[in-house]
C-alpha positions in Angstrom: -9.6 65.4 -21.6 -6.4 66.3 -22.9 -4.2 63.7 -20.6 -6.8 61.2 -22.9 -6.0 62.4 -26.3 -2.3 62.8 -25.3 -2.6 59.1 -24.4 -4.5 58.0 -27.7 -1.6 60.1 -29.6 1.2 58.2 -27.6 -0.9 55.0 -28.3 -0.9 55.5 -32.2 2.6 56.5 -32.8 3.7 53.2 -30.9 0.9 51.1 -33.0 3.0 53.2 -36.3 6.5 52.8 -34.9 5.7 49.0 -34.3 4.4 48.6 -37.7 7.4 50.2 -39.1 10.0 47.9 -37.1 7.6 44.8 -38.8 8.4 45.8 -42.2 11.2 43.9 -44.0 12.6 45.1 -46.9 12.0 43.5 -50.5 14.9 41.7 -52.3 15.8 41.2 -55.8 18.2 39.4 -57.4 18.6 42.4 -59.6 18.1 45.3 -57.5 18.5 47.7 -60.1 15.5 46.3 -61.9 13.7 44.2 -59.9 11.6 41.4 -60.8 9.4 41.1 -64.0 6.0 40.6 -63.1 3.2 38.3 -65.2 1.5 40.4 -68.8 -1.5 41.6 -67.5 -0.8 42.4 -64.3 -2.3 45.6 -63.2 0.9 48.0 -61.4 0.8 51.1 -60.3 4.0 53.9 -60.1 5.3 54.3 -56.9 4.8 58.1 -56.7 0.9 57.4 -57.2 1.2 54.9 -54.5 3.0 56.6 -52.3 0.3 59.4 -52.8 -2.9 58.2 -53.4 -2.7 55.4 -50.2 -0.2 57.3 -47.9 2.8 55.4 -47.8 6.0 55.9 -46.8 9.5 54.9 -48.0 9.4 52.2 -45.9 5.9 50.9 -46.7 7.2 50.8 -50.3 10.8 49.1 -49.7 9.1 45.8 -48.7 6.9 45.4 -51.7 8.3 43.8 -55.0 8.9 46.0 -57.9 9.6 46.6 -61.8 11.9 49.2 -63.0 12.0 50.0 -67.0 15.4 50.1 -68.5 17.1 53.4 -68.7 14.4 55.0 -66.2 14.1 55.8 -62.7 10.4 54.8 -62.5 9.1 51.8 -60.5 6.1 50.2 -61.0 4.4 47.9 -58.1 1.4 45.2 -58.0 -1.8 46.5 -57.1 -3.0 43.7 -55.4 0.5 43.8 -53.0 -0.4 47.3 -52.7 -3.6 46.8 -51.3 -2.6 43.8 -49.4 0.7 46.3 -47.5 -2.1 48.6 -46.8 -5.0 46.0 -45.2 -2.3 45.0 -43.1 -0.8 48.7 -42.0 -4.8 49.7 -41.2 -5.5 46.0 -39.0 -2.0 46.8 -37.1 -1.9 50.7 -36.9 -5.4 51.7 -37.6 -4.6 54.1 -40.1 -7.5 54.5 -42.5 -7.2 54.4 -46.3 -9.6 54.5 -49.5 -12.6 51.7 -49.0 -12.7 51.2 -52.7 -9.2 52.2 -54.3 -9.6 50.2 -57.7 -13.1 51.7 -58.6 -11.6 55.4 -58.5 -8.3 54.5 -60.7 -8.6 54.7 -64.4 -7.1 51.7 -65.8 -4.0 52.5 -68.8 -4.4 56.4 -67.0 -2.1 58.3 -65.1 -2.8 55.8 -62.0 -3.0 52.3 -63.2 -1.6 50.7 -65.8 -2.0 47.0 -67.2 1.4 45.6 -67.9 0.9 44.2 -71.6 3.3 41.9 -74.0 5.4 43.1 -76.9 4.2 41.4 -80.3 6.8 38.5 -80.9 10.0 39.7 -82.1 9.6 43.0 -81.2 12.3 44.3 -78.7 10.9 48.1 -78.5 8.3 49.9 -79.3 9.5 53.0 -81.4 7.6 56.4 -81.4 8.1 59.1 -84.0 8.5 62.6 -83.0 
């Protein structure tokens, strides 16, 4: 029994290290900011990401990001999201959420809906 489960073990971290050797790393022209994706596109932050589907470092290096001037946050697709993660469950068989969108609250602390500036507006100003 436990010469089975120590083979299943071996099995999966091969299946994991495999999947990791796959993954190619995303490039931008700008790799401080990365590339600006469509208005309306629905992003997530990487730290959500990372948390709420189990990724690693890795996972998230070979998906295309946006990262706001003066600020260390990223912001990734959604759909390229769930697309990474399909592909990590069909090659490692590493489970993840059945329904992820469904459980997010769009413009909440998950996802967020990438909208336009009002023309000829350059910021959006808050007062304290």
């Amino acid at each position: 029994m436990k010469k089975l489960e120590a083979a299943a073990r071996a099995e999966a971290r091969k299946m994991k290290k495999d999947w990791e050797a796959s993954l190619i790393e995303w490039k931008s022209e700008t790799p401080d900011r990365g590339t600006r994706f469509a208005d309306g596109t629905k992003v997530v932050f990487k730290s959500e990401a990372k948390s709420y589907y189990k990724l690693s470092d890795k996972d998230m290096a070979s998906l295309p990001y946006y990262q706001f001037p003066a600020s260390s946050k990223r912001v990734f697709p959604v759909a390229s999201v769930i697309k990474l993660v399909e592909r990590r469950f069909e090659a490692t068989g590493i489970a993840y959420p059945r329904f992820p969108i469904s459980s997010m609250d769009l413009n909440g602390p998950r996802l967020t809906n990438l909208v336009p500036l009002p023309d000829g507006v350059r910021m959006r100003r808050t007062r304290y």
